[in-house]
N, C-alpha and C positions, 0 to 999 in steps of 0.2 A: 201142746199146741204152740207154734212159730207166733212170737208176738212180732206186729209190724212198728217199726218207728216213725213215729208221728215227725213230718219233714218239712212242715210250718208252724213256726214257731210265733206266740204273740210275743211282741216287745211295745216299752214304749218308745215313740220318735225320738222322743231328744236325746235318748240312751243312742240309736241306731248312726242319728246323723253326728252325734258324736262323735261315736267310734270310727264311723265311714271318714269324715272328715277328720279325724287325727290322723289315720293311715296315711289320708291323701296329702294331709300338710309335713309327712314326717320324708313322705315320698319325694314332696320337689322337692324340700328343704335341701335333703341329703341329695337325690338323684337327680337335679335340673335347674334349679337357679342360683343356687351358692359354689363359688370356688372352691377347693382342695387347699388348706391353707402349703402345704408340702410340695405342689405344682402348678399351683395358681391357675389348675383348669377347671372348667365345668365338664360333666361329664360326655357332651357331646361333642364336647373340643375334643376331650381327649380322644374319644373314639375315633372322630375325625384324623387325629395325627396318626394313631396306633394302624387304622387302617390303611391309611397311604404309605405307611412305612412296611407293612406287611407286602401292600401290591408292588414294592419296590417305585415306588413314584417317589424319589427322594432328590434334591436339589444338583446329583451327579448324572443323573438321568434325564431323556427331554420329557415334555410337560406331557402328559395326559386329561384325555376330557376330565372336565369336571364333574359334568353326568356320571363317567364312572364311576369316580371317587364318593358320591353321591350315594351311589346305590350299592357300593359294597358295603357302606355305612350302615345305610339302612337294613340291607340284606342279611348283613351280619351281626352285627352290632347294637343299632337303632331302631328297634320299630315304629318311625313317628314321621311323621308327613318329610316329604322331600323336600320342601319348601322351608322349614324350620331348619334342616340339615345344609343347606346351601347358603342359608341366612346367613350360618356360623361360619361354615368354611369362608365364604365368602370377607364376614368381617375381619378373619382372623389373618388376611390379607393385604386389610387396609391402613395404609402408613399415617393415615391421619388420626386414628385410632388407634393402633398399635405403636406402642415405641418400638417396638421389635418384632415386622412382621413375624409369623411363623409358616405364613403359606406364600408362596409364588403364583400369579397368575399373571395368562396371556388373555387381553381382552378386556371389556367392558368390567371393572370391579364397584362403579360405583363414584363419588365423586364427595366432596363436604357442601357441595349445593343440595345433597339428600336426593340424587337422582339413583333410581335402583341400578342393580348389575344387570349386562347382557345375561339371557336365560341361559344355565346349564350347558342346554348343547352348543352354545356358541363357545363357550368358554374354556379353557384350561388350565391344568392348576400342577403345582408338586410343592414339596414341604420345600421348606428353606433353609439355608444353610445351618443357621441357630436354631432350627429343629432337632437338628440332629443330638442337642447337646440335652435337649429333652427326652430321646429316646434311648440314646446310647446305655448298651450293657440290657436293653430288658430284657434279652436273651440267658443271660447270665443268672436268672431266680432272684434279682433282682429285687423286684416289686410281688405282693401277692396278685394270683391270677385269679378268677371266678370264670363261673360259666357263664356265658350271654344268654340272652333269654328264652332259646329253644335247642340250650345245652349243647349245642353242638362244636362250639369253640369256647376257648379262653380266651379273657380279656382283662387286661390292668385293671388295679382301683387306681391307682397313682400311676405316673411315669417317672421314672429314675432322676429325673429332670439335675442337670447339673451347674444350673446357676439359680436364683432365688424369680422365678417368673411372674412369682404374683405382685412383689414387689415392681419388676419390671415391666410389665404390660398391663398390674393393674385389671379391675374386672369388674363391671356393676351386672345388677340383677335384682330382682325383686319376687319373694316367694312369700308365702303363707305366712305372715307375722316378722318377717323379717328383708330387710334390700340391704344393699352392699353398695357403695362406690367408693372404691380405692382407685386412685389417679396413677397412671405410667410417671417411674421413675430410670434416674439414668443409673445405666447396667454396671459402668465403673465404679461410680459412688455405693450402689448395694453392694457389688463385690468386696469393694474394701472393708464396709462396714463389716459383712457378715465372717471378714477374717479378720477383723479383728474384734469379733465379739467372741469368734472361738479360742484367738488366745488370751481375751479378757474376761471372762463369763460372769462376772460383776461389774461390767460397763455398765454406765445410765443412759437412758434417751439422749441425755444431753451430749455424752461421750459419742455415742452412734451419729447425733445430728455434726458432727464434724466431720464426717464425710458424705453423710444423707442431709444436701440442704434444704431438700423439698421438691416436692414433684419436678419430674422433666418432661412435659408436655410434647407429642410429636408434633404439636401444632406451634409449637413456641411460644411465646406471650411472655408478658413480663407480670410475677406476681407481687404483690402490696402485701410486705410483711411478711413477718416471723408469728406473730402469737398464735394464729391461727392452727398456723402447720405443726407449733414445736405442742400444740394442746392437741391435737389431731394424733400425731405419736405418740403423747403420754396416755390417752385413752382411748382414743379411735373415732371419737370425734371431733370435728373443727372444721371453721369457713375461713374462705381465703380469697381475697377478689384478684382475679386476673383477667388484665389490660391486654389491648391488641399494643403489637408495637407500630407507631405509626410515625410520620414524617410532616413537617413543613416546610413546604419547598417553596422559592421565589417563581416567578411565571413572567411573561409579555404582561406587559400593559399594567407593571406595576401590581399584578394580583398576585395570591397566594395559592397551592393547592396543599392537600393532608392527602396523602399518600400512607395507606396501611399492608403494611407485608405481612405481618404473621394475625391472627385471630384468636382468639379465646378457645381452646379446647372443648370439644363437642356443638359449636355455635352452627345454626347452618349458614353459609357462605350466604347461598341465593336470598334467605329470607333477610339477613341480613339490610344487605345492600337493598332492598325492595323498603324494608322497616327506612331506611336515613332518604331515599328516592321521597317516599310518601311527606316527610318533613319537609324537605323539600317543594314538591306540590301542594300541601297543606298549609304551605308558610306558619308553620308551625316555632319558627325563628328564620330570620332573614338574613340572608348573605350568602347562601349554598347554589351556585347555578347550575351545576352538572353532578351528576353521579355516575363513574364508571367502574364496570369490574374487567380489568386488561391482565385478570389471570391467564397464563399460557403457558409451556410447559418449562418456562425459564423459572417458573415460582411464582407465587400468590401476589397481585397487586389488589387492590382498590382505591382509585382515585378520586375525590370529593374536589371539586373547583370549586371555589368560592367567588365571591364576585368584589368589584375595587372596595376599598376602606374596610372589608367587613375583618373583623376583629378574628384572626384565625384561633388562636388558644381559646379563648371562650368558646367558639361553637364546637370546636374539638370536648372540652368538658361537658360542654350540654351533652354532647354526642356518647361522651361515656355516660353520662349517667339516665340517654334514656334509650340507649338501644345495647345491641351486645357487642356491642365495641370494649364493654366493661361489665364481666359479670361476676357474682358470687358460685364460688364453686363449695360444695357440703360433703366433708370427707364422713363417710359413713363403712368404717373398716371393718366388713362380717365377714367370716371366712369359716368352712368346718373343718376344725381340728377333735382327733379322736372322734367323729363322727356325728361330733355335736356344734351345731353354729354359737361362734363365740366371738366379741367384740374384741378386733385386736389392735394392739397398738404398734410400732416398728416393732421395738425389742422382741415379742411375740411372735411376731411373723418369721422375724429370722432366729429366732431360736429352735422355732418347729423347722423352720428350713433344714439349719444344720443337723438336730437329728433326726433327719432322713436321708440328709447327706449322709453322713457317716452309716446310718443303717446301712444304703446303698452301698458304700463302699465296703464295709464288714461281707453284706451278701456277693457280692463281686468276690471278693476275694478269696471267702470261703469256694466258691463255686472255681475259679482257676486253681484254688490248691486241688481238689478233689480230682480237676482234670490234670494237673500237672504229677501229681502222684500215680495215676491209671496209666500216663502216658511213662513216667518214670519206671514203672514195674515193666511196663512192655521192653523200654531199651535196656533194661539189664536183663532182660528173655534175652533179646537176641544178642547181645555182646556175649553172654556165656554161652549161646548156643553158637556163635563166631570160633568160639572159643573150641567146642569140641564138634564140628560142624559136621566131620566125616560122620561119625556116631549118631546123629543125629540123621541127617540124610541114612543110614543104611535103617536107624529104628524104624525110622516114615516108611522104608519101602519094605520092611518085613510085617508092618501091621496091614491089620483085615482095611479098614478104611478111617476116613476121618477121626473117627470117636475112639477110637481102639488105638490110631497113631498118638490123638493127647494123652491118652491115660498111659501109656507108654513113656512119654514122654516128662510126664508128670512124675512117675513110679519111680525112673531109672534115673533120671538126672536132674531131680526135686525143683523143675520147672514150678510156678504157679498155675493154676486153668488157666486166666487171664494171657500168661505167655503161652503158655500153649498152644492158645486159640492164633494170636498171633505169628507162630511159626509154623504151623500146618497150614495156615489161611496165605502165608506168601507164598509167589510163585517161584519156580526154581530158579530162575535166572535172579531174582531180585537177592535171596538167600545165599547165593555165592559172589553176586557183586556188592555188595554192601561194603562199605568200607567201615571200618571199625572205631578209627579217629576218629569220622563223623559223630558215631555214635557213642565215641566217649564225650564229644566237646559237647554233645547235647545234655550227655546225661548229669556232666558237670553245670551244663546251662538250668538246665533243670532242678539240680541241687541248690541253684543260687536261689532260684524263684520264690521254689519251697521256702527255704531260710526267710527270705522278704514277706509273702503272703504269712507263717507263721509269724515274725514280728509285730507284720500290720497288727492281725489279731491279737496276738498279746499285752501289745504295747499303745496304749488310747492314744501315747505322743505321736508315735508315728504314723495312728491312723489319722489324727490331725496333719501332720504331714502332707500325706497325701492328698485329704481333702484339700487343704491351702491350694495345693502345685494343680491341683486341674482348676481352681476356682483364677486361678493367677492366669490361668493358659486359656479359660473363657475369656476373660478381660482383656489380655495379651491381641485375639484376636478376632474380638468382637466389642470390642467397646467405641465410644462415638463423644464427640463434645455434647456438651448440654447444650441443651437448645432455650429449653425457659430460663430469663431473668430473674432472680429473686432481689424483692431490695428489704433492706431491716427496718423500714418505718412503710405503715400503710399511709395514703396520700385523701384528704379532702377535697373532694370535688365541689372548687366554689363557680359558681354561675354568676355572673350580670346579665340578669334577664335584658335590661331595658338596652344592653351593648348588642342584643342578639335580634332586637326591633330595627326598622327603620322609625322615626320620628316623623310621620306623618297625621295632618290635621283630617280628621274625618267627621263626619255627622253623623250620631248616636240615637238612639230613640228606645226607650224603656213602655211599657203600657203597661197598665192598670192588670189587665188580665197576663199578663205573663211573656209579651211578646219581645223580643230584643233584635238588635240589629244595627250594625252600622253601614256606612254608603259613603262613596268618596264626593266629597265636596260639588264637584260637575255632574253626578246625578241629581245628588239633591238641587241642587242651583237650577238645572236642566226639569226640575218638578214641579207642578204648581203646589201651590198651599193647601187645597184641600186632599191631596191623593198623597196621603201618609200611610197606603198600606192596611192598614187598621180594619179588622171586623167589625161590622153597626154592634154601636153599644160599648164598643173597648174606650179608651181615652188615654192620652198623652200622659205619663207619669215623669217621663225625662226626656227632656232634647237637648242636644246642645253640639257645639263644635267643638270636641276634644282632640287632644293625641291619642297615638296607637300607644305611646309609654305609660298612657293614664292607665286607673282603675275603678271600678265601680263595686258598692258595696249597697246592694238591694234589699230593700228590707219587706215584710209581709205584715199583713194584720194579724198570723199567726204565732207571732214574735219570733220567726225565722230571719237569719243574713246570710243573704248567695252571694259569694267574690267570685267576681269576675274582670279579668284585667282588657282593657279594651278591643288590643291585636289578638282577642280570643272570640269575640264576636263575630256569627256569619255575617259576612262580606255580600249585598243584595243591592242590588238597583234600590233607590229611596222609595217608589211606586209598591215595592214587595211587601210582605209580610214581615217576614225575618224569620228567626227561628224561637219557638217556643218552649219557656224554661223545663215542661212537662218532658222534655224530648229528653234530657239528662238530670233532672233533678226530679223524685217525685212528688208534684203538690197536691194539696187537697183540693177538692172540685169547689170551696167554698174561700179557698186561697188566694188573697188580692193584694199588690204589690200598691203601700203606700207611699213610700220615700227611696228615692235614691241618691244616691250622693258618689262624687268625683273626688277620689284621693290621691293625689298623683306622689308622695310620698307615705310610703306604708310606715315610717318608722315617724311620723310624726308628733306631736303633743296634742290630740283629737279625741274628746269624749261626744259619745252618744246619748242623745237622752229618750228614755222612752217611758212611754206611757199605755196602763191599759185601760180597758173601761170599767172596771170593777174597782175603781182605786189604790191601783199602785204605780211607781215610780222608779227610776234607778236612771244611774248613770254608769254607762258602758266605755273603760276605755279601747282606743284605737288596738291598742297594746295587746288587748284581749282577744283580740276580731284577725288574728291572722292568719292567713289561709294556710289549711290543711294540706295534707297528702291527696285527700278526697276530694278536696273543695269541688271539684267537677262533676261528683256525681252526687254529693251528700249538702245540706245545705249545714250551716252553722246555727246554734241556737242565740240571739240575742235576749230574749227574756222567756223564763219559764212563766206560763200561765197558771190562776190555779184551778180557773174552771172549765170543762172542757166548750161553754159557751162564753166566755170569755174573748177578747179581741184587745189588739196592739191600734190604739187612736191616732197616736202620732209619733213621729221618729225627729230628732232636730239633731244638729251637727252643733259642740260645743268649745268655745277656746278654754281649755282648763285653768286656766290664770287669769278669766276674769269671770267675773259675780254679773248674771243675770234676774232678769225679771220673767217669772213663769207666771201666768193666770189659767186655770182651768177651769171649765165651766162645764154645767153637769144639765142632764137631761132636764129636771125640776126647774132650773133656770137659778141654780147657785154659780158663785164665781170669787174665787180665793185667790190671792196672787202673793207670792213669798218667793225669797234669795233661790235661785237654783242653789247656793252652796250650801242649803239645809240638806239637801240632796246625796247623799252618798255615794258612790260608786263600789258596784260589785260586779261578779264575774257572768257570763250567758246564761247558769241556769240557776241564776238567782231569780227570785219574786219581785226582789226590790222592797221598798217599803211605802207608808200608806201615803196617799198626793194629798186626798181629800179625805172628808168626813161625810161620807152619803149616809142619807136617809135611805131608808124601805120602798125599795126597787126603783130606788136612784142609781143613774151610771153617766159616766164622765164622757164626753160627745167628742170636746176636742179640748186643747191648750193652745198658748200661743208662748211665744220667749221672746223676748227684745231684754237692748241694752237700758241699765235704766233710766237715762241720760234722753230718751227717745219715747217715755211710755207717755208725754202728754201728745206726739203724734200719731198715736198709734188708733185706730178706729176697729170698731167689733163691727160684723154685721149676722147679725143671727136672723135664723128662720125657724119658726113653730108647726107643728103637726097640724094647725088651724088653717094653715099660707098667711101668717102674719109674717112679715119681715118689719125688721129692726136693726138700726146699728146708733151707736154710742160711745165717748170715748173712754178710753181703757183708763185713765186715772181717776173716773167713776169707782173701779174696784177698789177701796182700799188695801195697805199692805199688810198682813196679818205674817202667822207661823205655819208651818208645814201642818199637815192633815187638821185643820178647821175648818168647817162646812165652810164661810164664806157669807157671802150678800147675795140678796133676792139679785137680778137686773131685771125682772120681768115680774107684775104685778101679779099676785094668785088672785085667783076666781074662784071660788064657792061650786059654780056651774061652770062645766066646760074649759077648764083651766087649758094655758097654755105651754105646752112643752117643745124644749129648743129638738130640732131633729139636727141641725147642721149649722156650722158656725165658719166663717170665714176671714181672714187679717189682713187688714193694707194700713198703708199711713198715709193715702194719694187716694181720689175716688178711683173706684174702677168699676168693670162690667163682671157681673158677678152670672157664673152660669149655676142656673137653679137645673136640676134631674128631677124628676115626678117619680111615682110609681108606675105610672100610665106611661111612661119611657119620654115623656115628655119634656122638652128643652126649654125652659125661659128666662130670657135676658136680665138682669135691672141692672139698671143705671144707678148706682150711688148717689149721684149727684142730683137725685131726681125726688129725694127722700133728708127729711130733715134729721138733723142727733139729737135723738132723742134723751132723757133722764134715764135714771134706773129702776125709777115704777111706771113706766108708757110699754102698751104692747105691742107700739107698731101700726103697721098699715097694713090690711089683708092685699094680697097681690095675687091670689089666685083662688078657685073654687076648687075646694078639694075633693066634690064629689064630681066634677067633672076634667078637673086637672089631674086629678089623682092627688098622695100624699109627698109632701120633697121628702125626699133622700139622700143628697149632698148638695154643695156649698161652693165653688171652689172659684179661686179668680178667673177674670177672664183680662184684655186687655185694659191697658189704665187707659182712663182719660184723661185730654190734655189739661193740664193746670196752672202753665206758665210759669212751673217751678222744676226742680231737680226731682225723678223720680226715687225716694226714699223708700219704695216697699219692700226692700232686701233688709231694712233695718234688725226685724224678729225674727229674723229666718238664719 
């Protein structure tokens, strides 16, 4: 009985997609996105080259469609979309990318603005001159051949290639676990190197980098530094920043403009010039009036006008360091040698170079010896058959035919087959003209060759030789100056932000809920006083008339700090909104902005003090608080909290060099007042350490600071959860030590005790605006209420069941007092 074989098989997944994907990752690895470290092609390049060299489409010929070239690729070659195959031809064309084109084309190739090529059938292509020096001799068995994918031709794994390509054109790509980008270098400098590593073969990196200085970019640009590049060669990897080359020129009207001609290799031109346009527009730094690019076919310009006084080297560095006027470029050297992708550094590259060099030539020459001996044996046929020519002729006309005249000829005058074939096969006339000298001076020519092809082979020196003499004769007549700059120090790109401002006074505005924005002076002025923009229920945290050089340092009740420098604020009619911090930063929905403050130098001597409600403390310096990389989209932390219901009470700006007065006072109606210099200073995501000493589900409402030279005019005005208001003056509090509960200021009750909800500081009467629960607004007049001790509860000022409960405190404008307004004293 025929048993059947079972033709589905169970497996498990991860075994299946394992194996599926290894195949697939072995397959680009090797067959699609890694270089040949031996020809520095990928395989569709080469295919590309192998087949236009077949169709005779070679730089002595006129051009042919590209579509052709296209589809004999694919036809033969490449079974993979047309579009992927045109891609390559196409790049392998382009001078801005290539140091050394290898393809010629008529037509639309593409441009470094990233505009695509005209489509195929418009276009025309043939290999280039320095192709040839990559194809040459493949005829000769050369390189090994394989069959293409429906066995119907042979095709190269390599090409003969007879200068070092990978080095010189350089190749990225990116495959299954592995990417590549090695940078185009100049062809003279690899040449020299790689001859003299073949008559040194203990040279170091270091000895090769004497004539490899570093990439040579077809775009030109000037590169910053050696360490990169000489670490790049020693392992294969390394960063290197390269600069456009650019110009400052004088202009009419006493202006300046920066003129760039060459660009960073691989940058795109268009987006470029669009990224420094939008700076421009964005007033992102001031003094840029135009942006042009007057590329034309003379060579790359891009012109940046500037406008009178503006400082041209400074906006030039801003310029490198925020567009790609200046980039980092990441040598990542992958190439597959022996079949396997291996990280390579110079010496590597050009070691496998040369032995394939020399392979190449060994196989060359083995292949002309073979032909020069076949052809050798023929001309001593016919010089000895010269020789007894009559004999010869009567043997041919007495044999039956062809086959019968060789062996004949073979028998009787110990001919070879070989000559044989060759003396029955010429015709008569050619057999009695022949000249003889001819064919000694040949056969003598031919004994020389021999002699030479066997020493090549026998003698490594002279197969060195040879190598040298054609690698000399690539160079001889294909080599070019370098184009990239190198220099031996990389360069710090230093900024003067405040040189790249204009210095203009503007009107600012901070709110409570998040809101920002500045307005130029004649809007605001142009505005009434009530139309601040603002959503019902937002409030005024900051206004004032600053400069564009200032800076603002915003603080939250979630002990966050956002920096923000002034000329970075949306620009809005005063009437507007502005922009909201939520828009670039993200806040909490319970997130309230209670202090801002104006630094108009960041390098100052400026400590923060903050406080939370749960009783702690700290001082923050300036020093600490400076802006990040991020600062625009991330806030900074000034005090770690420890509870997640926890809150930041207050924020104050402090002189570090002198000794203040702090009083804090707490929901129970405690009030402690001690040196800020008990006060330590620590870093943003410290706790800090304790203010007060609260009791059981006590918490700190607010603080005040003043000098102490000032704390007998200093007046409290507090409100309770009852609508009692009170105010008293502050050298009521005695002065005790850090974290001591403190003194009552507000008498307990048995029944219905009093608790401070919000607390408020002047040293002048003022209007004090009271907030409700109930969203309710109420005035008091200070001056309308007496100072009380520090066991009085005050005067009730509102019904809490029909005003609702206060919620905040905060000034409103002073009243007149017929003195100097002092209330900036604790602040």
């Amino acid at each position: 009985m025929v048993k059947t074989q079972e033709r589905i098989k169970e497996l498990p997944l991860e075994e299946v997609m394992g194996e599926r994907f290894g195949r697939y990752s072995k397959y680009i690895i090797q067959e699609r996105a890694l270089p040949d470290i031996r020809d520095g092609l990928k395989p569709v390049q080469r295919r590309i080259l192998y087949a236009m060299y077949k169709d005779n489409n070679t730089y002595d010929k006129p051009y042919k469609k590209a579509a052709k070239a296209v589809g004999n690729v694919m036809g033969n070659f490449h079974p993979h979309g047309d579009s992927s195959i045109y891609g390559a031809l196409v790049h392998l064309s382009q001078d801005w990318k290539m140091r050394e084109p290898l393809i010629e084309m008529h037509g639309n190739n593409g441009s470094m603005d990233g505009d695509g090529p005209a489509a195929m059938r418009y276009t025309e292509s043939r290999l280039s001159k320095i192709s040839n020096q990559l194809l040459q001799d493949i005829d000769k068995n050369t390189v090994p051949m394989i069959l293409n994918f429906d066995d119907t031709e042979y095709e190269p794994t390599v090409l003969p290639a007879h200068f070092p390509n990978l080095l010189v054109n350089g190749s990225t790509g990116i495959s299954a676990g592995y990417a590549t980008e090695i940078p185009p270098h100049n062809l003279a400098e690899v040449i020299d190197a790689a001859i003299y590593l073949l008559k040194h073969p203990n040279a170091t990196t270091e000895d090769l980098m004497e004539f490899v200085k570093g990439p040579d970019f077809p775009t030109g640009g000037l590169v910053l530094g050696t360490k990169g590049i000489k670490e790049a060669y020693e392992t294969g990897r390394g960063r290197i920043q390269i600069r456009s080359k650019t110009a400052i020129q004088d202009i009419k009207a006493h202006r300046q403009q920066i003129v760039v001609t060459e660009v960073p290799f691989g940058v795109n031109k268009a987006l470029m010039v669009k990224k420094i346009d939008e700076i421009r527009l964005n007033k992102e730094i001031d003094g840029i009036a135009e942006v042009r690019d007057e590329t034309d076919r003379h060579g790359l310009s891009i012109v940046i006008e500037l406008k009178k006084g503006a400082d041209s080297q400074n906006i030039l560095n801003y310029l490198f360091k925020n567009t790609d006027l200046q980039i980092s470029y990441n040598f990542n050297m992958v190439a597959i040698d022996h079949m396997a992708p291996v990280q390579v550094g110079l010496k590597r590259i050009l070691t496998s170079y040369l032995e394939h060099k020399k392979e190449v030539v060994t196989k060359r020459t083995e292949f002309d010896l073979a032909k020069a001996k076949q052809r050798l044996e023929i001309v001593e046929g016919l010089i000895h058959a010269l020789d007894i020519l009559d004999k010869v002729i009567k043997t041919i006309r007495s044999s039956k035919d062809k086959k019968d005249a060789k062996e004949n000829l073979v028998k009787k005058y110990s001919f070879t087959s070989n000559q044989a074939e060759a003396i029955v096969s010429l015709q008569l006339y050619r057999l009695t003209n022949t000249d003889v000298d001819q064919l000694k001076d040949e056969q003598a020519d031919l004994n020389d060759k021999i002699k030479t092809f066997n020493e090549i082979l026998n003698d490594n020196k002279v197969l060195e030789r040879v190598a040298i003499k054609e690698l000399r004769s690539v160079k001889k007549h294909f080599a070019s100056d370098r184009r990239t700059e190198i220099t031996d120090k990389s360069e710090k790109i230093e900024i003067n932000e405040k040189a790249l401002m204009t210095d203009e006074d503007v009107r600012v505005l901070v709110s409570e809920q998040g809101y920002l924005k500045r307005s130029s002076l004649r809007s605001f002025q142009s505005t009434s006083d009530q139309e601040n923009g603002l959503p019902d229920g937002d409030r005024v945290i900051f206004e004032k008339t600053t400069s564009t050089l200032s800076n603002l340092y915003i603080f939250t009740n979630q002990g966050n700090v956002i920096f923000r420098p002034v000329h970075e604020l949306i620009e809005t009619k005063w009437k507007e909104t502005g922009q909201h911090l939520s828009q670039e930063i993200g806040l909490s929905s319970e997130e309230k902005i209670i202090n801002v403050f104006e630094v108009k130098d960041l390098h100052q001597k400026l400590n923060f003090l903050i406080a939370s409600n749960d009783g702690y403390i700290k001082q923050l310096p300036l020093k600490d608080l400076q802006p990040t990389r991020t600062y625009k989209s991330r806030a900074m932390v000034a005090m770690k909290l420890k509870q997640d219901s926890s809150i930041v009470v207050g924020v104050s700006s402090l002189n570090p060099e002198k000794d203040y007065d702090i009083t804090l006072i707490t929901n129970k109606a405690y009030a402690v007042r001690y040196k800020t210099s008990e006060i330590p200073t620590s870093s943003g995501r410290a706790v800090g350490v304790k203010s007060v000493n609260l009791k059981d589900e006590d918490f700190v409402v607010g603080y005040g600071v003043v000098l102490p030279e000032y704390v007998d005019l200093i007046k409290v005005g507090l409100i309770t959860q009852r609508g009692a208001f009170k105010q008293f003056k502050l050298s009521l509090v005695n002065e005790v030590t850090r974290a001591k509960r403190g003194v009552l200021v507000l008498r307990e009750l048995k029944t219905k005790p009093h608790r401070i909800s919000a607390i408020a500081w002047y040293a002048q009467n003022h209007e004090l605006e009271l907030k409700t629960s109930s969203d309710r607004h109420i005035t008091i007049a200070t001056n309308e209420f007496p100072l009380g001790d520090r066991y009085s509860n005050g005067s009730f000022i509102l019904d809490t069941k029909t005003d609702g409960t206060p919620i905040s405190l905060h000034l409103g404008k002073p009243l007149p007092t017929g003195r100097e307004d002092i209330s900036n004293l604790f602040d």
